[in-house]
N, C-alpha and C positions, 0 to 999 in steps of 0.2 A: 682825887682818886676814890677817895672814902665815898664820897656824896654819890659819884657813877655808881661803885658798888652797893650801897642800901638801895637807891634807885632800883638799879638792875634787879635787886633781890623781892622789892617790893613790888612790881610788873610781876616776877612770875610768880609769887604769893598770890597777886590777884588772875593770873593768868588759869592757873589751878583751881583757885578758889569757885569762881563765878560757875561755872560747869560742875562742880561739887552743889551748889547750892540748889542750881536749878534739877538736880535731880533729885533733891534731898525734900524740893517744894513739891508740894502735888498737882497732879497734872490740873486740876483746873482752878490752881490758882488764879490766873490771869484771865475766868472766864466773864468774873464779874467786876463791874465797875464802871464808870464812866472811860469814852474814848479820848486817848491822845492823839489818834490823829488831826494833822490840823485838817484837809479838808473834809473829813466828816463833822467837825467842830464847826469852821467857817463857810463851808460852801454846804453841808449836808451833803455829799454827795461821795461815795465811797469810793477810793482808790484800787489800786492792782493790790496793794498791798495791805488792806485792810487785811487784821484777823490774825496776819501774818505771824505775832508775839504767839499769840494762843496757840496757832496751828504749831508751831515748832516747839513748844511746851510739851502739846499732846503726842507731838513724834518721839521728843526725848523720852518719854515713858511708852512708847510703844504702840499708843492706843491712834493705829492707822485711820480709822474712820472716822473720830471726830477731827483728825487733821485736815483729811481731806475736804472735811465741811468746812470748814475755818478758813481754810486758802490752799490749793490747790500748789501752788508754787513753791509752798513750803519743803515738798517733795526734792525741788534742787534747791533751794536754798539753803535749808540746816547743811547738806554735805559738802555744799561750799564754804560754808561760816564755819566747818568744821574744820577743812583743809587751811582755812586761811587761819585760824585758831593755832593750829599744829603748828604751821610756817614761824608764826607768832613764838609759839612757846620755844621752837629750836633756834631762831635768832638770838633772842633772850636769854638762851643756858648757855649759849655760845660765848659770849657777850660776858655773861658772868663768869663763867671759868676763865676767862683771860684776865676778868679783873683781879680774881679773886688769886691766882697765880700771880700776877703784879704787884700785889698787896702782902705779899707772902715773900717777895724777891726785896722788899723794901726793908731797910734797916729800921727794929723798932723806935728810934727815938725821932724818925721825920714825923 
């Protein structure tokens, strides 16, 4: 029960965290460097989703226009990675108040 609940605890630590940082990072962080993508790497040839990191970088700070250079799709993407984020974080405090009340119903010497 211990192990579910640091578990538990450590998901929403990083559930919280990750969205704290990328706003903490400046928007063009991600502008420079070599691509991860693989088929820009192996084929040269850019996907739908090229740019995609960057463009939702520059939405989380606001700055609409270089997103929309970057990728287009970012527009519905962050709001759905946003919702499913959320979905995310309320499963997970759900999850932990049950443990964390089970863990409290327990006599201290198990």
């Amino acid at each position: 029960m211990k192990f579910k609940y640091f578990f538990t605890l450590t998901k929403l630590i990083f559930i919280v965290a990750v969205p704290l940082v990328l706003l903490i990072l400046p928007a063009g962080f991600f502008d420079n460097g070599k691509s991860l993508c693989l088929s820009k790497l192996l084929l040269n040839v850019e996907c739908f989703a090229c740019g995609m990191s960057r463009a939702c970088m520059h939405l989380i700070h606001l700055d609409f226009e270089e997103a929309y250079a970057y990728n287009m799709a970012s527009f519905l993407a962050l709001p759905a990675l946003a919702i499913v984020w959320v979905q995310w974080f309320l499963k997970e405090w759900k999850m932990y108040k049950r443990y964390r009340y089970a863990m409290a119903a327990q006599p201290a010497n198990e």
